[in-house]
MDTraj code that builds the backbone (N, CA, C; nanometers):
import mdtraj as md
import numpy as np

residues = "UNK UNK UNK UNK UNK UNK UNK UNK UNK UNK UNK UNK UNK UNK UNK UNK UNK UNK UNK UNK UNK UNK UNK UNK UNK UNK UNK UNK UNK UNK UNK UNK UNK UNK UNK UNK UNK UNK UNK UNK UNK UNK UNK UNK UNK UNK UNK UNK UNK UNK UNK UNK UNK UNK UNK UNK UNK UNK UNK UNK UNK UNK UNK UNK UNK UNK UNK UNK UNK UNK UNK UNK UNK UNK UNK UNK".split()
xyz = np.array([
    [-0.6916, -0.0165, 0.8023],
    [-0.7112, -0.1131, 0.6960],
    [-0.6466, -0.2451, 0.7365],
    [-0.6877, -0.3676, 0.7187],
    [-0.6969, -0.4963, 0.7364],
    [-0.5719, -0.5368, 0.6152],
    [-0.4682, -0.6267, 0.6822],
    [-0.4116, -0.6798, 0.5793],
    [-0.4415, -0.7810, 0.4898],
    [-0.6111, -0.8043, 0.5592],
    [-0.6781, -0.9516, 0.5015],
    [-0.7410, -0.8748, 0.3706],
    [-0.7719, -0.7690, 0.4020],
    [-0.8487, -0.7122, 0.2599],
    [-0.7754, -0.6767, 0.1764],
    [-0.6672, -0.6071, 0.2287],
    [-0.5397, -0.6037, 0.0856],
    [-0.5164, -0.6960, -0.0202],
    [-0.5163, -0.8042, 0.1054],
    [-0.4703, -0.9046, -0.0368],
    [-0.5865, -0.9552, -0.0873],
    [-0.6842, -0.9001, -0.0675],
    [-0.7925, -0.9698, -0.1410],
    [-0.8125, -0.8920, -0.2739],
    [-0.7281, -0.7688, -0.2801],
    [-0.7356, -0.6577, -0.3888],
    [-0.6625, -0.7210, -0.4791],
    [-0.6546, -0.6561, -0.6637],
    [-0.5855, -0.6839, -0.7548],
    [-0.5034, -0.5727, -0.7573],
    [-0.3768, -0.5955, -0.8060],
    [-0.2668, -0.4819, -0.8040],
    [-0.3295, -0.3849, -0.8471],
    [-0.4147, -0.3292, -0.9664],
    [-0.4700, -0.1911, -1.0128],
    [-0.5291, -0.1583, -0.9374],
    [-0.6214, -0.2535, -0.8198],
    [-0.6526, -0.1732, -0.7225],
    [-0.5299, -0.1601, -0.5618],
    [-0.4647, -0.2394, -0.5864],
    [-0.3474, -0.1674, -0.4479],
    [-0.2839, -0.0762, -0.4977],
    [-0.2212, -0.0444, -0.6589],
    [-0.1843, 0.1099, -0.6940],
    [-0.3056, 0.2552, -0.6371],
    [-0.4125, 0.1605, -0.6709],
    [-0.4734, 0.2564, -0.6454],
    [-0.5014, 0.3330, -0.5271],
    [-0.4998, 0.2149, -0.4016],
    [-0.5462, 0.2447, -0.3236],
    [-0.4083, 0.3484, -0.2434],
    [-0.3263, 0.3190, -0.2730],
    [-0.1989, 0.3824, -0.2336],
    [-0.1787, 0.4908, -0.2813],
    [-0.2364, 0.5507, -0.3613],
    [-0.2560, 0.6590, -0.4391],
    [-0.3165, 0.7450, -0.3721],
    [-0.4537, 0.6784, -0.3350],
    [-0.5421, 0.7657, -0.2525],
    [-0.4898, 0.7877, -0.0951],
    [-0.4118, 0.6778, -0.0701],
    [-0.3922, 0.7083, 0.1165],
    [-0.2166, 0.8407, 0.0790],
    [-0.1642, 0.8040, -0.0351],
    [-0.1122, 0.8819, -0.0405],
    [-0.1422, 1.0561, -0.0136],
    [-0.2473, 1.0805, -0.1023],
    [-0.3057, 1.2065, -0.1037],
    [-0.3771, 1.2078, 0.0447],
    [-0.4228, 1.1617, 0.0646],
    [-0.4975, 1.1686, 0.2412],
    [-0.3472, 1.1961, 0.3262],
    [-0.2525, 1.1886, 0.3183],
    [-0.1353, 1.2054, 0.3743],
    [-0.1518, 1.3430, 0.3299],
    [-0.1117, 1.3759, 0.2325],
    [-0.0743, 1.5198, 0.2092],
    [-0.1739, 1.5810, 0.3183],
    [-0.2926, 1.5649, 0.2526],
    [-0.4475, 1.6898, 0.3318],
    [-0.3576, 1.6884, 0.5054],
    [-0.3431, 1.5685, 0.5385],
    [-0.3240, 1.5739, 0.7120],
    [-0.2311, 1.6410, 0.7312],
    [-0.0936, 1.6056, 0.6623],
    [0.0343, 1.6904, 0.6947],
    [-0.0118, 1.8281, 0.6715],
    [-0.0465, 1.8651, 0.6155],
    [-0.1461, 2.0567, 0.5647],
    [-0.2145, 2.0903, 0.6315],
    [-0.3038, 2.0030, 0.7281],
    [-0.3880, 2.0412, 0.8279],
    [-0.2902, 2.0420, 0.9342],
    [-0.2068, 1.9462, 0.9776],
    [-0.1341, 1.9696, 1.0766],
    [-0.0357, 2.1171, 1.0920],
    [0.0169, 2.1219, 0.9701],
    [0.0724, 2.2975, 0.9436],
    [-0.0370, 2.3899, 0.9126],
    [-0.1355, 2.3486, 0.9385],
    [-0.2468, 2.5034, 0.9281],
    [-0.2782, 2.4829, 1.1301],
    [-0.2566, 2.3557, 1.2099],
    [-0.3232, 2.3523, 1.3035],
    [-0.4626, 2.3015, 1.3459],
    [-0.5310, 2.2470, 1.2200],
    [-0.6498, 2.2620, 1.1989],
    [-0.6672, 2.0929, 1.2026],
    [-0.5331, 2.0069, 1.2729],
    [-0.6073, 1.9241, 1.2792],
    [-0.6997, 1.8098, 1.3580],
    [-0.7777, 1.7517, 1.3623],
    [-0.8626, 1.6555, 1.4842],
    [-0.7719, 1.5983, 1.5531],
    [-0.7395, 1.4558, 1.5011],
    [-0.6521, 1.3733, 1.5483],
    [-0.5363, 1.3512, 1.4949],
    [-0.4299, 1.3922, 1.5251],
    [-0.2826, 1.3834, 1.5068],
    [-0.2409, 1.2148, 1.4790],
    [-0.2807, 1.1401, 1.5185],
    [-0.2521, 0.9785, 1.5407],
    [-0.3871, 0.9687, 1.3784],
    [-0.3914, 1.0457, 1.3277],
    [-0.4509, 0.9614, 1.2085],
    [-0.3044, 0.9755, 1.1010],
    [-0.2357, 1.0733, 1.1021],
    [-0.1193, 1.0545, 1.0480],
    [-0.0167, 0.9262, 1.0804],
    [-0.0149, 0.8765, 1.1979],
    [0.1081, 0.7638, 1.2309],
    [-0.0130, 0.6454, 1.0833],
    [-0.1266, 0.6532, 1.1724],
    [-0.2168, 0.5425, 1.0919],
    [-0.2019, 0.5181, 0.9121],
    [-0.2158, 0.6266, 0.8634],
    [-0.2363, 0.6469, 0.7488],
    [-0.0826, 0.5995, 0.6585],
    [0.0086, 0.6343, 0.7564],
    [0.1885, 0.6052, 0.6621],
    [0.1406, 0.4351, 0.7543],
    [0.1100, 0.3671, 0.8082],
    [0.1292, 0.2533, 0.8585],
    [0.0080, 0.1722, 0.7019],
    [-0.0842, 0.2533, 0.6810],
    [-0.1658, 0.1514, 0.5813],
    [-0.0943, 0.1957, 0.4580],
    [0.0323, 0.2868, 0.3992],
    [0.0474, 0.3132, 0.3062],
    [0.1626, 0.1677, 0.2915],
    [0.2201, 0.1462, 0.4538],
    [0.3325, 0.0580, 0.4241],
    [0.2633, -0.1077, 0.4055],
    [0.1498, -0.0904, 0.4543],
    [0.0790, -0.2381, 0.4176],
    [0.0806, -0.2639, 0.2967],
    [0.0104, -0.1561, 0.2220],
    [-0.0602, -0.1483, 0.0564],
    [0.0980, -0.2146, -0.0108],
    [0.2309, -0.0879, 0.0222],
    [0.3129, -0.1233, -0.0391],
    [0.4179, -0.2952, 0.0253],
    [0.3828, -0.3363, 0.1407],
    [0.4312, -0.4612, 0.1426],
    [0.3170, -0.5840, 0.1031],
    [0.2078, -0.5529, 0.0617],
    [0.1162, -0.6552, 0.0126],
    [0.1729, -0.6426, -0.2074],
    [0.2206, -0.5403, -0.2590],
    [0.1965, -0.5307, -0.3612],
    [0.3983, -0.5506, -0.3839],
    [0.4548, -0.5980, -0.2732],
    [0.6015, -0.6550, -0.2752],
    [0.5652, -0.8070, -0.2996],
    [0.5158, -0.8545, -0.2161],
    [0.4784, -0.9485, -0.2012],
    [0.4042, -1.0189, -0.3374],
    [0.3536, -0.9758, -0.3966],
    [0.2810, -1.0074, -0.5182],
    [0.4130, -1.0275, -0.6163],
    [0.4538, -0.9153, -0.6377],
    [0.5644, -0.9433, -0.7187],
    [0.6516, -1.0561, -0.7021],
    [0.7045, -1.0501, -0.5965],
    [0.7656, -1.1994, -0.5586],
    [0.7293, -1.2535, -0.5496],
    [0.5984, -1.3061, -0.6078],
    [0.5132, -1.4197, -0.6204],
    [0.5323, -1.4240, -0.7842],
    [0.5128, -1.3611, -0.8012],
    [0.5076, -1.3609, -0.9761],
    [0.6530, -1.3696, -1.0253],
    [0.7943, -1.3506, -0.9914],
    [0.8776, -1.3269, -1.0373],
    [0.9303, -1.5203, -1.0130],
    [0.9106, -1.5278, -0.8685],
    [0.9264, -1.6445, -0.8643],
    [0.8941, -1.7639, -0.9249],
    [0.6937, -1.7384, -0.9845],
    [0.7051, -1.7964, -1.0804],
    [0.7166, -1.8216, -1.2041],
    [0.7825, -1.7075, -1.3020],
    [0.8752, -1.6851, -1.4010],
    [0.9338, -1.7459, -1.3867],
    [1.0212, -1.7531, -1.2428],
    [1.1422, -1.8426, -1.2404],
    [1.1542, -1.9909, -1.2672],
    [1.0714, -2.0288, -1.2302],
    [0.9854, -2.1807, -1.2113],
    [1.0101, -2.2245, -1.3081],
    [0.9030, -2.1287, -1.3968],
    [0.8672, -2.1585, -1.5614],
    [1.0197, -2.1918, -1.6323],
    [1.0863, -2.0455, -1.6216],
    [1.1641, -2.0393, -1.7366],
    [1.2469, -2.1938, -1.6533],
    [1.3071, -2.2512, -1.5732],
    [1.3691, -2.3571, -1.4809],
    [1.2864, -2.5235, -1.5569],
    [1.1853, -2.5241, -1.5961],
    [1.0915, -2.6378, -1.6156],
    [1.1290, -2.6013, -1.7975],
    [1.1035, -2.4997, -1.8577],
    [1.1882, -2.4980, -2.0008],
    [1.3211, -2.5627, -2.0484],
    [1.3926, -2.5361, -1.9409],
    [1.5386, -2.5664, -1.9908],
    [1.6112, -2.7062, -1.9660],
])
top = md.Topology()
chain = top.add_chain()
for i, resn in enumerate(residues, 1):
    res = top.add_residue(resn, chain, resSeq=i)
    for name in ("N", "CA", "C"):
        top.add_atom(name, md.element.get_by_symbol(name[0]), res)
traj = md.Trajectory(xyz[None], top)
């Protein structure tokens, strides 16, 4: 997964999507303890797009908190 498309997502969909690569984690780690699985390097892949999802949806927040900050700063 592309970090260009992440951020092109809205947070309900980066929860989401992290949700799902979450569970795709589980199936692999289960296939890997049954043996049963193809490619071993889809596991490194899969925790590497879980850490995108979750540093694109850091990033948001500190976008938004910052500009709370702004705001409440231009109030007072």
């Amino acid at each position: 997964m592309d970090v260009k498309e992440l951020r092109q997502l809205t947070v309900p969909e980066l929860v989401e999507k992290e949700k799902q690569l979450k569970q795709e984690l589980f199936n692999l780690r289960l296939q890997l303890g049954t043996g049963r699985i193809e490619n071993p390097m889809q596991i490194r892949k899969t925790k590497r797009d879980i850490a995108r999802v979750k540093t694109v949806l850091r990033e948001l927040s500190a976008k938004e908190s910052d500009a709370s900050t702004q705001a409440r700063g231009a109030r007072g």
